[in-house]
C-alpha positions in Angstrom: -72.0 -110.5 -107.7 -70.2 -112.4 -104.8 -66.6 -113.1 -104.2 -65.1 -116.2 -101.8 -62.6 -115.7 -99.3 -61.6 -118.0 -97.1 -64.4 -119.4 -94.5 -66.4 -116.3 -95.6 -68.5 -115.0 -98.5 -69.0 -111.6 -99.3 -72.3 -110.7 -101.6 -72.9 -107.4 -103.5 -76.5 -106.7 -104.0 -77.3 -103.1 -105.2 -75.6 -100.9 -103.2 -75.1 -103.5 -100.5 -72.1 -105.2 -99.4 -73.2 -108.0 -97.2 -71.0 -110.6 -95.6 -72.0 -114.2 -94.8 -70.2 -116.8 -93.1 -72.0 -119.9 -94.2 -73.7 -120.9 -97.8 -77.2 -121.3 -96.5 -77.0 -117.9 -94.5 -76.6 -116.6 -98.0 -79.4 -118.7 -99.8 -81.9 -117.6 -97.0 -80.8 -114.2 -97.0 -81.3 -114.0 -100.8 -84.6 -116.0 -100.9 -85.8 -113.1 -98.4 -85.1 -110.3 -100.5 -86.2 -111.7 -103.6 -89.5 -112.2 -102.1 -89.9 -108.4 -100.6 -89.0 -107.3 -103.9 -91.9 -109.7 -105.3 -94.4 -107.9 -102.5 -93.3 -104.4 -103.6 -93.8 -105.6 -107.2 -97.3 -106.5 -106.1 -98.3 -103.5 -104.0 -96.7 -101.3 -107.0 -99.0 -103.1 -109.2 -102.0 -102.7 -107.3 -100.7 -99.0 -106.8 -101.2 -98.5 -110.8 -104.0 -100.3 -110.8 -105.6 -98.2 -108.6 -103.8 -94.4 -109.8 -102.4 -94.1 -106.9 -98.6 -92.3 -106.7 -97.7 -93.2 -103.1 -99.2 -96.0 -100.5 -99.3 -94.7 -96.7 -99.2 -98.0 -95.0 -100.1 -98.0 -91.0 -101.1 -101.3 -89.9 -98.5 -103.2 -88.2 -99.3 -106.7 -90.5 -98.9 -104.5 -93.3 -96.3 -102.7 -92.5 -94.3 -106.3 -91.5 -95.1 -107.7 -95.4 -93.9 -104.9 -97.1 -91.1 -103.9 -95.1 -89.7 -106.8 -92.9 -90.1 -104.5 -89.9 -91.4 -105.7 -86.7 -91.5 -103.0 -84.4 -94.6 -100.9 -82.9 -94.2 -97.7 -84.2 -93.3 -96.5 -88.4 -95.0 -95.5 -91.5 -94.1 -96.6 -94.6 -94.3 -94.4 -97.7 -94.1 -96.4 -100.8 -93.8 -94.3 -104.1 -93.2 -95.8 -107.6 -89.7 -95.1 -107.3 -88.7 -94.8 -103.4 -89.3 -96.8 -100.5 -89.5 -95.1 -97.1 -89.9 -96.2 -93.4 -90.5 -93.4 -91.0 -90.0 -94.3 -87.2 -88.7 -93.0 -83.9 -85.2 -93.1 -82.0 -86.8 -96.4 -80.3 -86.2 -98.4 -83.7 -83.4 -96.6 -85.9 -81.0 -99.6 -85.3 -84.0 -102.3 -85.8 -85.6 -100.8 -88.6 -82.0 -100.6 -90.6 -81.3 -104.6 -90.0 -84.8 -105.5 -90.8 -85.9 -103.0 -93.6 -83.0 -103.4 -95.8 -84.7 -102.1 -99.0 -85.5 -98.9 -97.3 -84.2 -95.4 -96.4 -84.9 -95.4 -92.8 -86.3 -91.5 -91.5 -86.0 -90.9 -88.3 -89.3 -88.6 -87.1 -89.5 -86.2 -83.8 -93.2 -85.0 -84.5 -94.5 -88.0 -87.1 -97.6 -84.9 -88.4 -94.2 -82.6 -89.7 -92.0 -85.3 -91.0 -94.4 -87.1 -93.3 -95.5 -83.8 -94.4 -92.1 -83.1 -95.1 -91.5 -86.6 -97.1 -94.5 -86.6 -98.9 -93.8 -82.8 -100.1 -90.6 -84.2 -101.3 -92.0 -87.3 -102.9 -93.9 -84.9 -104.9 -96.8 -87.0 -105.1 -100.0 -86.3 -104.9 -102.7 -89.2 -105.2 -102.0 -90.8 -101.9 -103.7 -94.3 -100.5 -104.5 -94.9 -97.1 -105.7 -98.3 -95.0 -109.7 -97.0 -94.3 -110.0 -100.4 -92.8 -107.3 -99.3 -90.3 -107.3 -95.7 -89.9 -109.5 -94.5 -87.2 -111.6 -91.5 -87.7 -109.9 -89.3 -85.5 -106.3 -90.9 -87.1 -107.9 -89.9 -90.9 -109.0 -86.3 -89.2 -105.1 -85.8 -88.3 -103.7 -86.8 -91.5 -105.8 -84.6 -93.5 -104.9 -82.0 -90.8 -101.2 -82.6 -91.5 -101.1 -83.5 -95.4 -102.5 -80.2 -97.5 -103.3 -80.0 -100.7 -102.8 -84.0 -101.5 -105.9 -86.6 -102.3 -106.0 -89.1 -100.1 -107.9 -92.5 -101.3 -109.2 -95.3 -99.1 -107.7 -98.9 -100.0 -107.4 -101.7 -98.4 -104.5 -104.2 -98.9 -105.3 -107.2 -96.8 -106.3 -109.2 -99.6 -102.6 -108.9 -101.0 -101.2 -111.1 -98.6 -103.7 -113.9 -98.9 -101.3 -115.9 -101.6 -97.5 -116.9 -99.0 -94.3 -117.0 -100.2 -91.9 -120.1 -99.4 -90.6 -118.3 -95.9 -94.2 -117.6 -94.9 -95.1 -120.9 -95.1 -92.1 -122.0 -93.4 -92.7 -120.0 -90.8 -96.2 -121.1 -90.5 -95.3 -124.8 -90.6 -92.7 -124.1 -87.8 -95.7 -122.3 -85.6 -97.9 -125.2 -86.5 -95.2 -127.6 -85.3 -94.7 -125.9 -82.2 -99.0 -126.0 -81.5 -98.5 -129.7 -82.1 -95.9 -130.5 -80.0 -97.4 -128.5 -77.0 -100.8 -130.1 -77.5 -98.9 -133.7 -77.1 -97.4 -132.5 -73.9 -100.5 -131.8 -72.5 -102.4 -134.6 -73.5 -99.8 -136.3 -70.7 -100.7 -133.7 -68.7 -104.2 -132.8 -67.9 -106.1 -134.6 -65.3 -109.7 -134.1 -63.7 -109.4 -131.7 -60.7 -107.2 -129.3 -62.7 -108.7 -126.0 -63.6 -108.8 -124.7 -67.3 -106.6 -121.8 -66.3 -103.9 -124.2 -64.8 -103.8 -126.4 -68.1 -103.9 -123.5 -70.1 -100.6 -122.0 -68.6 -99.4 -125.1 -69.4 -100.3 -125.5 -72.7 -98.5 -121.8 -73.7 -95.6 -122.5 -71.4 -94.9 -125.3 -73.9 -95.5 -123.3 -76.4 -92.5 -120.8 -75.2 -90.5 -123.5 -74.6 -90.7 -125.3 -78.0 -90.4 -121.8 -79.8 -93.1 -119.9 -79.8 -92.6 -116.6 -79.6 -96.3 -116.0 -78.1 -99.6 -117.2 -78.3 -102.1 -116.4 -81.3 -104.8 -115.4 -79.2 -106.1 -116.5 -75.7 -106.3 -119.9 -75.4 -109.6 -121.3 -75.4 -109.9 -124.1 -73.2 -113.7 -124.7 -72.5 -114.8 -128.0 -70.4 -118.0 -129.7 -69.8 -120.9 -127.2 -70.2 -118.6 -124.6 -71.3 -117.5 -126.4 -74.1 -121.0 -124.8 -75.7 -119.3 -121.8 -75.8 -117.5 -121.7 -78.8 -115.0 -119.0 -77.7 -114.8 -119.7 -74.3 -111.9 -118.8 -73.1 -109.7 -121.1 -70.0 -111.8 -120.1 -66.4 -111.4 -121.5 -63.3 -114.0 -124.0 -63.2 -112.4 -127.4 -62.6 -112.1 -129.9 -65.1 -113.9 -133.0 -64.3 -113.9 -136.4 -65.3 -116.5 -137.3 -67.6 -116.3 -134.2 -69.4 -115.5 -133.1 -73.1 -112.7 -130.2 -73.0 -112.3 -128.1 -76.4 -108.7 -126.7 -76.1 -108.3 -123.8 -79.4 -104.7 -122.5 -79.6 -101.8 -121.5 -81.2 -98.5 -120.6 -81.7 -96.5 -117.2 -83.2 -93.6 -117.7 -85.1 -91.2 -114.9 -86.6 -95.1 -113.3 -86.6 -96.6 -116.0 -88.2 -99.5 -117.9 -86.8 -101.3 -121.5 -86.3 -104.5 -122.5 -85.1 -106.0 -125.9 -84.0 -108.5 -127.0 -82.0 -109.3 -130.8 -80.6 -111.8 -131.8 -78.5 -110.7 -134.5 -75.8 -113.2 -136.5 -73.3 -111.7 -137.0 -69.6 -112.4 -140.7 -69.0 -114.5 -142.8 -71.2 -116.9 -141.3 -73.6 -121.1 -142.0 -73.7 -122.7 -142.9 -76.9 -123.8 -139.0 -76.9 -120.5 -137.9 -77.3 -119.4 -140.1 -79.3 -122.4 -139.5 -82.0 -121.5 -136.3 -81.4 -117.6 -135.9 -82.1 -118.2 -138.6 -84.7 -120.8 -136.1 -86.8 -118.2 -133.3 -86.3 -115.3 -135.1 -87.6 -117.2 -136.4 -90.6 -117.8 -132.5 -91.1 -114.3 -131.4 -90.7 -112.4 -134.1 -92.8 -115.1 -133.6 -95.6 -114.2 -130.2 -95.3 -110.2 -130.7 -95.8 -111.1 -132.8 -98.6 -113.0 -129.8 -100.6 -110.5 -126.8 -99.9 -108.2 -127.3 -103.6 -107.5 -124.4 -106.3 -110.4 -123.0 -107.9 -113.0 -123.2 -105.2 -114.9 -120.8 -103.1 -115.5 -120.2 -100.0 -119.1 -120.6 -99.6 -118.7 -123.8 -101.6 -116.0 -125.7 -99.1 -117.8 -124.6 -95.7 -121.0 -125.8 -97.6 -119.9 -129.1 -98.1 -118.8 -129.7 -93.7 -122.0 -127.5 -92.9 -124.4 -129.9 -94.9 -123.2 -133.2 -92.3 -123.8 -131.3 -89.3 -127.4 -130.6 -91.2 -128.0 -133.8 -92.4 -127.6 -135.4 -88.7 -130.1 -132.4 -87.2 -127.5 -130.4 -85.4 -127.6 -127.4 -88.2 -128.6 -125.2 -85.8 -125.8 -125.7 -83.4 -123.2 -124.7 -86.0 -123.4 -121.2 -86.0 -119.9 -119.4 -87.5 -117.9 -120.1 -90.8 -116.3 -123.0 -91.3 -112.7 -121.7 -91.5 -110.5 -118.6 -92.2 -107.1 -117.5 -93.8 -104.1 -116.6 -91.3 -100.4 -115.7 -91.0 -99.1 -112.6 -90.1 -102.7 -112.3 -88.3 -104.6 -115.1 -86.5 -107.8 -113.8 -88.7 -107.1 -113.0 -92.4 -108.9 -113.7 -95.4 -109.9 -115.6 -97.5 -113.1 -117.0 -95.3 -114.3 -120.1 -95.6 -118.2 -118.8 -94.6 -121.8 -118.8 -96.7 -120.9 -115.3 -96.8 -117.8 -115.7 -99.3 -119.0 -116.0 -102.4 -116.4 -114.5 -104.6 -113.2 -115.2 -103.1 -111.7 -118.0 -105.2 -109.1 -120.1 -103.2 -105.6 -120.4 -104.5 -102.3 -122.2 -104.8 -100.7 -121.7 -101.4 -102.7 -119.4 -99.1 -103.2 -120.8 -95.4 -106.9 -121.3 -93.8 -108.2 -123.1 -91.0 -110.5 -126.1 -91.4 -113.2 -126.1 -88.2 -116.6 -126.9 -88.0 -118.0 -127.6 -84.5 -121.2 -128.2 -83.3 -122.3 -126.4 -79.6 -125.3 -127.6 -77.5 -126.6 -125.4 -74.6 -126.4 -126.7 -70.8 -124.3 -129.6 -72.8 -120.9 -129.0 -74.2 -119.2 -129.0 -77.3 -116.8 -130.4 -80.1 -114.8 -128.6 -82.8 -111.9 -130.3 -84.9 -109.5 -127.8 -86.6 -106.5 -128.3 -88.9 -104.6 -125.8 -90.7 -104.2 -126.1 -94.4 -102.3 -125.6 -97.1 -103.8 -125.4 -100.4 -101.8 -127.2 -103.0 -102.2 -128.3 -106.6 -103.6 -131.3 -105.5 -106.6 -130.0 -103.3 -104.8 -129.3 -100.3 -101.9 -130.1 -97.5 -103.0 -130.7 -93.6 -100.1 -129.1 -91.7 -101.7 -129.6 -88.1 -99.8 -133.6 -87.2 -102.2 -133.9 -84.1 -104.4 -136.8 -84.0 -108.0 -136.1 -84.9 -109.0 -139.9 -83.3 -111.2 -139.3 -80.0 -108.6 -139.1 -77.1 -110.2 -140.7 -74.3 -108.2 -139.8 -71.0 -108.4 -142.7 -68.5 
């Protein structure tokens, strides 16, 4: 229930007495827990599905989805009936704001005090990330945990499907990968290294929001642009050449990714033929990612133009992949998916390319939205050849 004072609302929720100042503070702030009960709901699900009577959850994307919590170092331990969130002194006071659905444990040595909440959980069949958990790290938990069963899952694939503030948060991170690639575009000139545009390109980034980059920028000219994650040198961009520039933005630890391929002065026929073939590739792509397909079935519709026109070859990785609270998640859009079926609101990249030794290179890449109608290009950057005069 809520009650309205005067320039001031104040919202019960549970146990919680929260006070807001504005309407839409209150609308986000219950849009955000409604959706972390929806992910516990999930993960409880898959819990049950699975027998399990507790998750141990370790990986920091994980941890993020399920909790809220951004910091470096916690454990959650989610039982059918209790959610827990195990972290030092270092994050008592951020783990409390963020992880609001959670009793927060504060842990000296983190071995005795999961011990200790497990053994009071009373549980007994207990999952564990195997795709996370390092030998050694599985070694020390069975070292620690006695007389429990502990079962390897993985939980990537439950974040595949975004909620309404992850794909805010993703458009917002695309936005800011736009806006920074349209500064730039005024900015780069022959004589500048790839380095010195690429500190460029993620100072903009900062600037318009960002609160880091995805990855290392890529920023490959000329023969470099053959390598498909080359990443900016200090070779000297020149005119004449093509320069692939693959980047991307972070936003309340959400990601975007987009590539475009520019040509410093006017293009030859062979570039053109060539950006031409990949373009074809990458906007028949886009128009095959919709509801109901799969992965193999979208990258082999771009993959069979760059075929067709002799350059198969040259196209040597998958045509896309899912992101968002990681740069790489899944589903992939690669001949080796062929059971993930794509669905109503996850997030994947669309970027074929085509790579020719002691030559250069081209990709195109948009992010995407699938939709009920196929699918909706977030990335606003112009996929026209920019020719740099």
């Amino acid at each position: 229930m809520f009650w309205l004072f005067t320039n001031r609302i104040v919202f019960a929720y549970g146990q919680d007495i929260v006070i807001f100042w504005h309407w839409r503070q209150l609308l986000i702030e219950l849009a955000a827990r409604v959706n972390m009960e929806n992910r516990l709901i999930k993960l409880r699900k898959f819990m049950n599905e699975h027998k399990l009577e507790c998750m141990l959850i370790q990986k920091p994307e994980n941890r993020h989805y399920f909790s809220g919590f951004s910091g470096s170092a916690g454990i959650l331990l989610i039982s059918n009936h209790s959610n827990l969130l195990l972290t030092d002194f270092r994050y008592i006071e951020q783990a409390t704001m963020q992880a609001t659905q959670y009793e927060i444990v504060r842990y000296h040595t983190v071995g005795k005090t999961l011990a200790e909440m497990i053994n009071k959980l009373g549980v007994f069949q207990i999952g564990f990330e195997s795709d996370f958990v390092t030998y050694d790290g599985h070694q020390e938990l069975i070292n620690n945990l006695h007389s429990v069963n502990l079962v390897p899952v993985q939980l990537d694939a439950l974040r595949m499907v975004k909620d309404e503030n992850e794909i805010a948060s993703i458009k917002k991170a695309v936005e800011i990968a736009d806006n920074a690639f349209s500064r730039i575009v005024s900015f780069i000139k022959p004589g500048m290294t790839e380095q010195e545009v690429a500190l460029e390109l993620e100072y903009y980034m900062r600037k318009f929001g960002a609160e880091k980059p995805a990855f290392d920028t890529i920023m490959a000219s000329g023969r470099r642009g053959a390598l498909p994650h080359g990443r900016a040198s200090e070779k000297i961009i020149e005119l004449g050449d093509f320069v692939t520039m693959d980047f991307g933005a972070v936003y309340q630890g959400y990601h975007s990714d987009i590539t475009r391929t520019i040509c410093m002065g006017k293009a030859t026929a062979k570039q053109k033929e060539i950006y031409e073939i990949v373009l074809a590739a990458q906007l028949a792509g886009v128009q095959a990612v919709a509801p109901g397909k799969i992965g193999k079935d979208v990258d082999t519709v771009s993959r069979n133009i760059i075929i067709d026109a002799g350059f198969g070859e040259f196209f040597g990785h998958g045509l896309g992949h899912g992101l968002g609270l990681n740069i790489h998640e899944e589903p992939r859009l690669s001949p080796a998916n062929i059971h993930t079926v794509l669905l109503r609101n996850m997030v994947v990249t669309v970027e074929p390319g085509i790579y020719l030794p002691d030559w250069g290179g081209v990709r195109i890449e948009d992010t995407v939205l699938v939709s009920d109608e196929g699918c909706q290009i977030l990335t606003a950057s112009s996929k026209q050849l920019i020719e740099l005069y």
